[in-house]
Backbone as JSON Lines, residues from 0, in Angstrom:
{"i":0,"aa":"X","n":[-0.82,-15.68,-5.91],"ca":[-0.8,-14.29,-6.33],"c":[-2.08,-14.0,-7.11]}
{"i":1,"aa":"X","n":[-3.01,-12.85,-7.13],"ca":[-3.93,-12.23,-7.65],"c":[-3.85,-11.4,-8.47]}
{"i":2,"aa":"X","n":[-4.44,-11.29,-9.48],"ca":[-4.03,-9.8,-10.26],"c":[-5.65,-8.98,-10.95]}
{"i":3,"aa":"X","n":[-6.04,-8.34,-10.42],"ca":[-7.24,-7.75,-11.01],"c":[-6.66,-6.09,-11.31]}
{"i":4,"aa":"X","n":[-7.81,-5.94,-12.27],"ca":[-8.0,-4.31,-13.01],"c":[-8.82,-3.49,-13.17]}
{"i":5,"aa":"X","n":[-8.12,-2.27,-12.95],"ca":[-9.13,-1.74,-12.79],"c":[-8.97,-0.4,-14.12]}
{"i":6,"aa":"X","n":[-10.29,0.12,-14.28],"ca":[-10.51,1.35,-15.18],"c":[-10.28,2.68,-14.93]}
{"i":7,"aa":"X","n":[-9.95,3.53,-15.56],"ca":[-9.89,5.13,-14.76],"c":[-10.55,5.73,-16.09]}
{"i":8,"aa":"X","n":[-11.24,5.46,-16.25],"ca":[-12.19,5.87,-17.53],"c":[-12.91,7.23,-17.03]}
{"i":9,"aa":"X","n":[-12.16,8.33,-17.2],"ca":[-13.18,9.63,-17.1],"c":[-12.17,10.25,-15.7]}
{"i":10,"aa":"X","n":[-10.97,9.64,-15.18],"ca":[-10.37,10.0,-14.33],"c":[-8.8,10.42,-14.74]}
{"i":11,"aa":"X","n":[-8.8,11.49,-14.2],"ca":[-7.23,12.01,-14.46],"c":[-6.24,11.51,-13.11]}
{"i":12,"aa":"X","n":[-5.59,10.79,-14.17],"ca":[-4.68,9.77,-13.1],"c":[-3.47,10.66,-12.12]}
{"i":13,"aa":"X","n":[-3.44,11.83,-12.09],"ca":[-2.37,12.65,-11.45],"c":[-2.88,12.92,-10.45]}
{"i":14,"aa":"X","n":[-4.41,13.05,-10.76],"ca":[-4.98,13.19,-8.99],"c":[-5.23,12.13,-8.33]}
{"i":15,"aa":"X","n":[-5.59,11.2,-8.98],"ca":[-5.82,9.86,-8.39],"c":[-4.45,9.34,-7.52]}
{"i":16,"aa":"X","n":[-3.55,9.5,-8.38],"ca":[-2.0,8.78,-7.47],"c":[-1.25,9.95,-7.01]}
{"i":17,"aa":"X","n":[-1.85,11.02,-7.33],"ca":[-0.99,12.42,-6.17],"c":[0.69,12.79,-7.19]}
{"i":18,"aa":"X","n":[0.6,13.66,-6.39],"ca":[1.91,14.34,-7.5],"c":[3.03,13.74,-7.33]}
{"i":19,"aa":"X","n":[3.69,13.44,-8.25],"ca":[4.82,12.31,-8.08],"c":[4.52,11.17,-7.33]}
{"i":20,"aa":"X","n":[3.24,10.26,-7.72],"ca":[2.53,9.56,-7.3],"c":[2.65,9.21,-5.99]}
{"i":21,"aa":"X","n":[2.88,10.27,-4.85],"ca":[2.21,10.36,-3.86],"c":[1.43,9.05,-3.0]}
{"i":22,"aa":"X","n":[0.4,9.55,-3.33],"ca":[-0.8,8.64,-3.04],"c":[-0.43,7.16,-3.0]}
{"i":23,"aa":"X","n":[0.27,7.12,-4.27],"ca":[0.63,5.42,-5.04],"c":[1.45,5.18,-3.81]}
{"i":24,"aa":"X","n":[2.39,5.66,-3.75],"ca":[2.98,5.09,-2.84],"c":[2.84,5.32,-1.02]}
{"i":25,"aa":"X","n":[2.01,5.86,-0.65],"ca":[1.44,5.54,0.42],"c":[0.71,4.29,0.52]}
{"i":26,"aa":"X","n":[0.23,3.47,-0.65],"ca":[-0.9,3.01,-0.98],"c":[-0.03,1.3,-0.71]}
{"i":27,"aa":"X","n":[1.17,1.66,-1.61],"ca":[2.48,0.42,-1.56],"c":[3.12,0.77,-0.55]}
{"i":28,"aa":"X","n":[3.38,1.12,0.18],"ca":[4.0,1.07,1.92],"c":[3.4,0.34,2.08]}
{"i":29,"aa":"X","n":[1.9,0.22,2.93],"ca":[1.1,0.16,3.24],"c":[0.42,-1.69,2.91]}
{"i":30,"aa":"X","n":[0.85,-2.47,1.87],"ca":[0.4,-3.59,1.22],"c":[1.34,-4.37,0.8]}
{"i":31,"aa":"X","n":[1.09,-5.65,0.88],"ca":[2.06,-6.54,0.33],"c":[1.45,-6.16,-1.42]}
{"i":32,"aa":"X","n":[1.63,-5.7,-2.29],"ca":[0.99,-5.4,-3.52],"c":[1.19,-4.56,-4.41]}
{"i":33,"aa":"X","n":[1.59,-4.53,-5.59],"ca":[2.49,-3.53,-6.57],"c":[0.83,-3.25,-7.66]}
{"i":34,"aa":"X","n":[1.27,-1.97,-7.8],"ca":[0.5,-1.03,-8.64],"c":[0.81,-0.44,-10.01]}
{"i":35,"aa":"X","n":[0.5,-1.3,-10.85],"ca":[0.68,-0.15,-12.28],"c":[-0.4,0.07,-12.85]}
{"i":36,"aa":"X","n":[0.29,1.19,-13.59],"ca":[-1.28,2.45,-14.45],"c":[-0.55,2.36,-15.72]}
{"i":37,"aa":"X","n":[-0.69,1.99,-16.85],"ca":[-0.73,2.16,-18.15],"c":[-1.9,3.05,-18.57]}
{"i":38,"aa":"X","n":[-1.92,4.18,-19.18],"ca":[-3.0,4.62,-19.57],"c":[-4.4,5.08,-18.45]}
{"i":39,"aa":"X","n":[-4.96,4.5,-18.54],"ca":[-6.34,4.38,-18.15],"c":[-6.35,3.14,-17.33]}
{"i":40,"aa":"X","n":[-5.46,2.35,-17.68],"ca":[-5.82,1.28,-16.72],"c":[-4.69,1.07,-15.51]}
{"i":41,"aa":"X","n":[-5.41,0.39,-14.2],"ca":[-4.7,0.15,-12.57],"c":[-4.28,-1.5,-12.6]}
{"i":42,"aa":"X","n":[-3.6,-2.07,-12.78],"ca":[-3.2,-3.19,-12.54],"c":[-2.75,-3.57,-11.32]}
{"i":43,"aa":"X","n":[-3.49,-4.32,-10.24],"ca":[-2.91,-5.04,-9.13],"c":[-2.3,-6.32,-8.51]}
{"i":44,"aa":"X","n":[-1.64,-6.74,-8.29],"ca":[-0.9,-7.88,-8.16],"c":[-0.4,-7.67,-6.5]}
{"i":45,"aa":"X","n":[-0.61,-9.17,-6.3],"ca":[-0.4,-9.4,-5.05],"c":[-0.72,-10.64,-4.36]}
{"i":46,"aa":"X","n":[-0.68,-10.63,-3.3],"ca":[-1.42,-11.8,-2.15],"c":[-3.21,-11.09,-2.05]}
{"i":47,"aa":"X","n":[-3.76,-12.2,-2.25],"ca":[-5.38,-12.05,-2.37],"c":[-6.1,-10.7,-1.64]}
{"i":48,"aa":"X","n":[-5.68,-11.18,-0.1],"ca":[-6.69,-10.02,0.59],"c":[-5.64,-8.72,1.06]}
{"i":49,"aa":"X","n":[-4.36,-8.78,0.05],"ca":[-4.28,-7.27,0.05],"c":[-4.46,-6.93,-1.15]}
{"i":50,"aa":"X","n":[-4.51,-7.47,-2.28],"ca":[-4.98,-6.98,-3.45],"c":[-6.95,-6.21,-3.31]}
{"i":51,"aa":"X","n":[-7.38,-7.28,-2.49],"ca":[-8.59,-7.18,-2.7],"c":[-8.75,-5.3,-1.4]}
{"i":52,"aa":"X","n":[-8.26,-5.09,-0.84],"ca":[-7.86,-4.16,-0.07],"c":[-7.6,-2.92,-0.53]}
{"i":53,"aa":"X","n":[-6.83,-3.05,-1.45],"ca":[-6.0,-1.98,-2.31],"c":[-6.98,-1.83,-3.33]}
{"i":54,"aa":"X","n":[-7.83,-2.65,-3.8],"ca":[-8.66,-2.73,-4.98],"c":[-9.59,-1.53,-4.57]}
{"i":55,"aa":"X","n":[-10.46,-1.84,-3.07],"ca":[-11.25,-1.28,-2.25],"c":[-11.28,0.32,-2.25]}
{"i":56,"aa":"X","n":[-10.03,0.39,-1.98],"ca":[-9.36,1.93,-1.44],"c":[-9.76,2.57,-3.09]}
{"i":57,"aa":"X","n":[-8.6,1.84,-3.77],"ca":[-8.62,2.95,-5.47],"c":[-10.12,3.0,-5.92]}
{"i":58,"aa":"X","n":[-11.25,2.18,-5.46],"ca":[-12.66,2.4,-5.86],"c":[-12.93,3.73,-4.84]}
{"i":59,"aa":"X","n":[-12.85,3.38,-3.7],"ca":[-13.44,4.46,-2.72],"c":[-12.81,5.93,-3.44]}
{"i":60,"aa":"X","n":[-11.81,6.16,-3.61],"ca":[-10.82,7.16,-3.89],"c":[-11.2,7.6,-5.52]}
{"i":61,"aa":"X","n":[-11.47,6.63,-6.06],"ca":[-12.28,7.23,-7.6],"c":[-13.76,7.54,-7.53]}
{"i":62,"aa":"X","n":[-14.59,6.82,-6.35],"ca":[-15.6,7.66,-6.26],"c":[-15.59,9.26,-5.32]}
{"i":63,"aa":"X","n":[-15.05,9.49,-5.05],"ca":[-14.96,10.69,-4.19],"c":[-14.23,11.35,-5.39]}
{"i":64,"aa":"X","n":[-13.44,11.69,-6.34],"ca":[-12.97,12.12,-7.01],"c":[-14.31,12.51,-8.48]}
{"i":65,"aa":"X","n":[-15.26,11.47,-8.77],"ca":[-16.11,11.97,-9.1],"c":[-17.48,12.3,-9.23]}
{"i":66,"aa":"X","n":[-17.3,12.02,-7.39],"ca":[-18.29,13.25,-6.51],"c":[-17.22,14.72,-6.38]}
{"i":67,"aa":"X","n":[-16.51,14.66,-6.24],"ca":[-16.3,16.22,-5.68],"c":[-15.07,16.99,-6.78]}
{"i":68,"aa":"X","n":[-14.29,15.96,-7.59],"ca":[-13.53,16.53,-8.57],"c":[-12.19,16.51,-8.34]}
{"i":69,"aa":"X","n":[-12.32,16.27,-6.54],"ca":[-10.73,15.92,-6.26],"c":[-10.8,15.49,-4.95]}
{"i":70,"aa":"X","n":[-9.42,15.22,-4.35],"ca":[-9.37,14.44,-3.41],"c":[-9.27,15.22,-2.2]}
């Protein structure tokens, strides 16, 4: 099992995981891999190369969020 973290430093987490976290859970269908947000921070846990997968996506998805402000 893997567990890396990530920051949302300067990101409003309602758009990031969609309304009634949405997003989040398209994100967990989708992965052997559970997602928590305390605060500011993304905690991932999982089997390696879907953590590292899921890691991928929430970067891609926080940079487009502040390039354009939303998703």
């Amino acid at each position: 099992m893997t567990e890396r973290k990530l920051q949302l430093t300067g990101i409003d987490p309602v758009q990031l995981l969609g309304f009634n976290d949405a997003h989040l859970q398209l994100i967990e269908d989708q992965f052997d891999a559970t997602v928590s947000v305390r605060g500011d921070q993304v905690t991932l846990r999982g089997a390696q190369q879907d953590v590292a997968k899921v890691e991928k996506i929430f970067k891609e998805l926080i940079f487009i969020l502040n390039k354009n402000g939303n998703l």
